[in-house]
N, C-alpha and C positions, 0 to 999 in steps of 0.2 A: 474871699480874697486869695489869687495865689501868690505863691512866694518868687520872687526872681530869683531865688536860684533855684537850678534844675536839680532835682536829685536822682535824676540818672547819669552817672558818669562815665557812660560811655563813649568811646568818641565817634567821630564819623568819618568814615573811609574816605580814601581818594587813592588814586593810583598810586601803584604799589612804586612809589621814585621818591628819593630824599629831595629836598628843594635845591642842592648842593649841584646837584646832575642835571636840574629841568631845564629847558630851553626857555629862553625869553624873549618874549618878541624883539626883534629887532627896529629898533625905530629909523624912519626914511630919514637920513643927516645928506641925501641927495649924493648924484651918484657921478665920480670922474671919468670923462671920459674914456675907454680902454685904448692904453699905448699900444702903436702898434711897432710889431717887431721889424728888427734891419730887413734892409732892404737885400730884398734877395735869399730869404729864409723861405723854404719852403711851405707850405701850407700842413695845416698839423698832422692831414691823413698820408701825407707823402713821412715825414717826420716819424707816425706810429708804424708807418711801412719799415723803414729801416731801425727803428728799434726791433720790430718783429725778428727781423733778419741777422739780426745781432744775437738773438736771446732765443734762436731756436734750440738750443743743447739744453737751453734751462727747462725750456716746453717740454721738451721731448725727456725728461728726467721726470718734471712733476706731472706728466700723463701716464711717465711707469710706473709711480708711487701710489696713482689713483688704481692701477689695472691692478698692483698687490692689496689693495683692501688692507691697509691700516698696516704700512710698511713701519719699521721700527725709527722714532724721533730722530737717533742720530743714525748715523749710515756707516752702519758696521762692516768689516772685509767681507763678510759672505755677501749681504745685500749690495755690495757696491760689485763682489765678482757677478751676480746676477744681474745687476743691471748693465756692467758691461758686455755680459754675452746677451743680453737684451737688444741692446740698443747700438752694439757693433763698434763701441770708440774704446778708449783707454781709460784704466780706471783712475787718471790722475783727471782726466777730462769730466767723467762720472762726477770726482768729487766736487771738483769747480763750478758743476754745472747745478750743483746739488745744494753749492751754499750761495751761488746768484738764485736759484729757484725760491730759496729761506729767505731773501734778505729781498726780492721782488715784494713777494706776498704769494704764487702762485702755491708755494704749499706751504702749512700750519701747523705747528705740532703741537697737542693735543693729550693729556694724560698717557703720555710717555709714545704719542704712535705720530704719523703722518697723516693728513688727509688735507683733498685739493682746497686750497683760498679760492675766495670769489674773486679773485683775479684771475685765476684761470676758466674758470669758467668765462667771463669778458671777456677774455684777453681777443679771440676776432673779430669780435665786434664792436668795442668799444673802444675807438683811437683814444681816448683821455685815459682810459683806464690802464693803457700800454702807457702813455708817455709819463703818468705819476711810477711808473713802477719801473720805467727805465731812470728815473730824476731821483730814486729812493736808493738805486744799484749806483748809483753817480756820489749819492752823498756819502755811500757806505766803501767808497771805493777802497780804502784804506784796510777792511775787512775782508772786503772779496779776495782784494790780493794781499795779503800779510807783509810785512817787513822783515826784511831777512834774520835771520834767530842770531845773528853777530852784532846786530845794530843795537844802540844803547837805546834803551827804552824813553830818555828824557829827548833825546836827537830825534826822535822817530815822532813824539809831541809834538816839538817844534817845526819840524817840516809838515804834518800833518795840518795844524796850523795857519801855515805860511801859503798852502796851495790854495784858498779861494782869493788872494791877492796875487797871485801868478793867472791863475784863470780869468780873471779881470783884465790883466794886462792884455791877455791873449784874446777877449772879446774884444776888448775897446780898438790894440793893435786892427783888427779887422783884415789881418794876413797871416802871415808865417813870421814866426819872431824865434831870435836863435840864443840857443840853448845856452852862451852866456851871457845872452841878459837876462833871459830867467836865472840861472845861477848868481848874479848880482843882485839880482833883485831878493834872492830867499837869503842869501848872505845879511843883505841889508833885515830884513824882518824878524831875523833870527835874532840877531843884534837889538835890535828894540822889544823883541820879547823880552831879551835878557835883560836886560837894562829896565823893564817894566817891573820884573823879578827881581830888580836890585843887587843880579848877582858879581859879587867879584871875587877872581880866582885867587882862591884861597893860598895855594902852593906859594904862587907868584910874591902874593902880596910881604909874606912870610920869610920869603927869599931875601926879598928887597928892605926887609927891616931887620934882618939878624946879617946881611954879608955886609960886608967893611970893605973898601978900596975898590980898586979900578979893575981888578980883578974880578972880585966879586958880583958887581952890577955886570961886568959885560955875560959872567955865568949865568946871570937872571936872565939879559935878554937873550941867550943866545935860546933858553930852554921856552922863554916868551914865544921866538920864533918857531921850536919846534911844536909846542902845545897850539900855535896858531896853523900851520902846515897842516898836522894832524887833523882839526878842527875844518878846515875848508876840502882834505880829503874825503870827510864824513859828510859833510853837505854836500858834495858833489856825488858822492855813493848814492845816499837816498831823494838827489833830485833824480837820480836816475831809473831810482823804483819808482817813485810818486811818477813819472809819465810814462812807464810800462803799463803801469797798475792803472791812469787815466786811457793809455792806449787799449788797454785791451779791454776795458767795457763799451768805449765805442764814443768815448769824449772827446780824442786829438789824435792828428798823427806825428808821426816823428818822422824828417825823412834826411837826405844829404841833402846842403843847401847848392844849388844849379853852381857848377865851376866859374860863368861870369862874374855873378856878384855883381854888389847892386854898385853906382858908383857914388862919388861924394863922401859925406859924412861914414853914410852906412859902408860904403865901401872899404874905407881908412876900419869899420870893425870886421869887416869882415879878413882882413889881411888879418888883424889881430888874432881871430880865430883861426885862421891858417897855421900862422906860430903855436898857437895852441895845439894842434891839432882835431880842433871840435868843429866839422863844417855843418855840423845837423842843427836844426830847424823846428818849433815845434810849431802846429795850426791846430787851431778847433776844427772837429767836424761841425753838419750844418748841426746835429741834435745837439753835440757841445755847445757852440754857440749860442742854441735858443735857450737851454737850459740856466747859461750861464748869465742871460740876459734878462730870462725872467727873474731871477734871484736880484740882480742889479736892478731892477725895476722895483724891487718886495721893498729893498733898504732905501730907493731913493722918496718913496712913497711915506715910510715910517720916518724920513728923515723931515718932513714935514710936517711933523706932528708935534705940535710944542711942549710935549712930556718929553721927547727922547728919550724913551726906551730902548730902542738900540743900542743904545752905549751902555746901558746898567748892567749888572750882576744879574741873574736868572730872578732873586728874589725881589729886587728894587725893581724891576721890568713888570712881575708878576703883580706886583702892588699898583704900577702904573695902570696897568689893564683892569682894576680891580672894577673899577666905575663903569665898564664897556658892553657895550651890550654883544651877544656872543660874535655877531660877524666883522666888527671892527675889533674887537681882542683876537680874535684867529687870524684877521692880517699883522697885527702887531705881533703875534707869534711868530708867524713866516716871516717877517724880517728878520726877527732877531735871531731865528735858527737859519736864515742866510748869511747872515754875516759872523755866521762863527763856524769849526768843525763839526758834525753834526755829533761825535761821539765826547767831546767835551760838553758839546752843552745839552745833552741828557743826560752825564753823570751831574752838571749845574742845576738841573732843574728836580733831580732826585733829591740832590742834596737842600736843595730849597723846599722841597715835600717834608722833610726829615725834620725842620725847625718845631717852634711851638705855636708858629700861626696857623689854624687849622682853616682858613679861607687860603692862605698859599698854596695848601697840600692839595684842596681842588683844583688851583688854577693850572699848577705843577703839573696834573696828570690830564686837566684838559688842552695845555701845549704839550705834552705828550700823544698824544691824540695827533694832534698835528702830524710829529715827528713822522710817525705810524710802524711801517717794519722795523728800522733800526733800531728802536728803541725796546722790539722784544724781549733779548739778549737780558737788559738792564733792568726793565720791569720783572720779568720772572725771579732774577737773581733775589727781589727784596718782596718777594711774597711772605717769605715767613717773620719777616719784618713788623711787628705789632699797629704800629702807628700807620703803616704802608699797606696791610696785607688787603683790605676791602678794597680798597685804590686800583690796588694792582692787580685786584681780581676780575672786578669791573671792565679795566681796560683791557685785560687778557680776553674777558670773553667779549666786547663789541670787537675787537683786532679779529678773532675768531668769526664773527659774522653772526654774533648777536644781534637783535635788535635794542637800544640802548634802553627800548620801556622796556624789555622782558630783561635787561642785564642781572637785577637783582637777584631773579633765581641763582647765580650763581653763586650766594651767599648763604652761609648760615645765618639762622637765629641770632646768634650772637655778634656775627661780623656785621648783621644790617644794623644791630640794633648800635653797637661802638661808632656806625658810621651815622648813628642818628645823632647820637650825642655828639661826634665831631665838629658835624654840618651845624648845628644847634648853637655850640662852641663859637663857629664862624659867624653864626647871626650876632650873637650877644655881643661879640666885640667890634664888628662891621654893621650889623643893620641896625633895624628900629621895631621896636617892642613888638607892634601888628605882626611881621614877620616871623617873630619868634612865636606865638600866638598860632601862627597857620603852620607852623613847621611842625606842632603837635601832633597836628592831624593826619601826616603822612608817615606816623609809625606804622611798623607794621603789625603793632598789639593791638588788640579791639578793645580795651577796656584801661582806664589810667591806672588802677591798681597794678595791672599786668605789664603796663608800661614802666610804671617805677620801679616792680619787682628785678626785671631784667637788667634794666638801664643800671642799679647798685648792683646786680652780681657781673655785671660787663668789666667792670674797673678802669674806666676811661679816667684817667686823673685831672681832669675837667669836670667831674659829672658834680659835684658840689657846686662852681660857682654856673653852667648851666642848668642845674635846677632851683640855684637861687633866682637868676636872671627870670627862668620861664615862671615863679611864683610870683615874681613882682609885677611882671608883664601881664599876668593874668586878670581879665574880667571878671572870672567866677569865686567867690569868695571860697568856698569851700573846695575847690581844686588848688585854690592857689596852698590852701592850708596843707593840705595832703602832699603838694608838694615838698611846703617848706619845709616840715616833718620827714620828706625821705630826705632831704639835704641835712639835715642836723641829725639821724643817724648814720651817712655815709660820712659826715664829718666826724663822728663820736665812735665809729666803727661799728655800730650795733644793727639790729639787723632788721 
């Protein structure tokens, strides 16, 4: 007679990938029709025409960085004088051109050096691959072109902000719309930010509860009216960087509105603008417009979806999608990083990586994934981040032009093994026992002694009630024991 249990305990390989990262079939839930875009949008290869035409100083920057063979990460004054006697422009042009190149994908940087994205390489031949990498220079607008170094950091949020509800007005408007009703309109947003934020001004309030007499209150409002002055001068400053900075990647233009003037209603504003003296105008180009329509199309499509995820917090969204299978959570992604700035909600969705749900920390960096360029920056900064570093390794290197089965290589021993237990972590508290069961099997130790040796010197602060969990789940009587026993010295600290 033989015994059911095996007394060889070794395991049995499977590709070298945590179950955390695998793809999963997607199942047919049947398919919507595709909306098609206004009427009178170009066709996409016309579209990736004039993005080309836009973002040739950025080509022409990341083809000198490939001709120096492994130019230095950042763009130092000597490399930046060589590439301006290179390539014959100015080196304020150089640098501009240097960080649409970084924030496209067309170049990568890499253990401190430069080398070309597989966007550059596409980049003539594949119009989709030009039009994501113009839509990523469009999200990052904010970046490309910086906020003047005078502007209050918390003003410079809120307007940042406030522009995809201004770009909305300007697609849906379907013409040229003048420069103060977008200023009314960021006024207005800016206002219900605040007011989201609960905030009230403090000076004021203080004022109005320690002055006496009629004296007094009219001191408060007179300094109300100047603190309000001040405040719509400042909005009115940075609506006018937000559509330089939209102007010059090739989203709007801005121009002087025609001296008729329209008549009627509009006409009565546009006199008012005359008083003013603002007769300018802004319009989407055709790329702005499509751009900004696909984005409108991402949120009207998730707005159908009876979770609303759209409206949540990075973490309660990531939770929605938890159940999805990966190609309906990746459109739930795209909404909801359309309907926000894109540099707020990759600090939201890092910050949701950072919690103790270790299924969030996947979902966190597979909407990351999404984001794609932008979110470089943010990923690299939190590598040396314990609970973050194998996450942000991973995605570092597919951004890089990994293949996602070969990502692993770019992990230690130790980081795959912390991402075993993490992933593991996420079964036991989201899946069901078989899961956790197979998830054994895609260590990358060949032998469970050697598995539990590692997994106790990793120090994942998990690793106790995951290898409670994987003992109890287990079928084999004497693996589970071998299990329980590394859990009850990593809980007693012995060794």
């Amino acid at each position: 007679m033989t015994s059911r249990t095996p007394r060889d305990s070794r395991l049995r390989l499977v590709r070298n990938r945590p179950m955390a990262t695998a793809r999963r079939p997607a199942v047919n839930r049947g398919s919507r029709p595709a909306p098609r875009p206004p009427e009178g949008t170009p066709p996409p290869s016309e579209l990736a025409r004039q993005a080309r035409a836009g973002l040739t100083g950025a080509v022409a920057i990341a083809h000198w960085a490939a001709a120096e063979h492994g130019a230095p990460g950042a763009l130092s004054d000597e490399a930046a004088a060589r590439a301006t006697e290179a390539l014959g422009v100015s080196e304020r042009e150089v640098r501009t051109d240097w960080d649409r190149a970084r924030l496209i994908g067309l170049i990568e940087h890499h253990a401190g050096t430069t080398r070309p994205g597989w966007r550059l390489q596409a980049w003539d031949r594949d119009d989709s691959a030009v039009l994501r990498g113009w839509v990523a220079l469009l999200d990052a607008w904010s970046l490309a072109c910086p906020a003047p170094e005078t502007a209050e950091p918390t003003a410079v949020a809120e307007v940042v902000e406030a522009v995809p509800q201004l770009l909305s007005l300007l697609q849906l408007s379907a013409g040229p719309v003048p420069i103060s009703t977008l200023l009314d309109m960021l006024r207005q947003r800016v206002a219900e930010l605040r007011t989201e934020r609960c905030e009230v001004p403090q000076e004021v309030t203080d004022d109005r509860e320690h002055t006496e007499g009629a004296g007094g209150t009219a001191s408060a409002d007179d300094a109300k009216d100047a603190e309000d002055a001040e405040d719509a001068a400042t909005l009115e400053g940075l609506l006018d960087w937000a559509l330089d900075a939209l102007s010059s990647v090739g989203a709007l233009t801005v121009r002087e509105e025609p001296q008729g003037g329209p008549e009627g209603p509009e006409g009565a504003g546009s006199a008012a603008d005359d008083a003013k003296g603002d007769r300018r105008e802004a319009e989407l180009t055709a790329l702005g417009n499509w751009a900004v329509w696909v984005k409108l199309e991402q949120i009207c499509v998730a707005a159908q979806s009876p979770a609303g995820n759209i409206e949540q917090h990075a973490a309660d969204m990531l939770r929605g999608c938890a159940g999805l299978t990966p190609g309906p959570a990746r459109a739930e992604y795209r909404a909801w990083l359309a309907a926000r700035p894109v540099g707020s909600a990759v600090v939201e969705l890092i910050d949701a990586a950072r919690g103790d749900d270790a299924l969030l920390r996947g979902l966190a960096f597979e909407a990351l994934r999404v984001v794609g360029a932008p979110a470089e920056p943010n990923v690299r900064a939190v590598v040396d981040e314990s609970c973050l570093r194998p996450y942000a390794l991973l995605w570092l290197a597919e951004h890089e032009g990994a293949d996602p089965d070969e990502a692993l290589d770019a992990l230690t021993r130790e980081e795959a093994t912390w991402l075993w237990v993490d992933t593991a972590a996420a079964i036991s508290d989201h899946g069901e026992s078989p899961l956790l069961v197979r998830h054994l099997e895609s260590a990358v130790q060949g032998t469970v002694p050697a598995l539990l040796a590692e997994v106790r010197a990793v120090g994942h602060p998990r690793t106790v009630q995951v290898l409670v969990a994987l003992a109890a789940a287990h079928p084999d009587p004497a693996l589970a024991k071998a299990v329980r026993r590394a859990a009850f010295q990593v809980h007693t600290g012995g060794a």
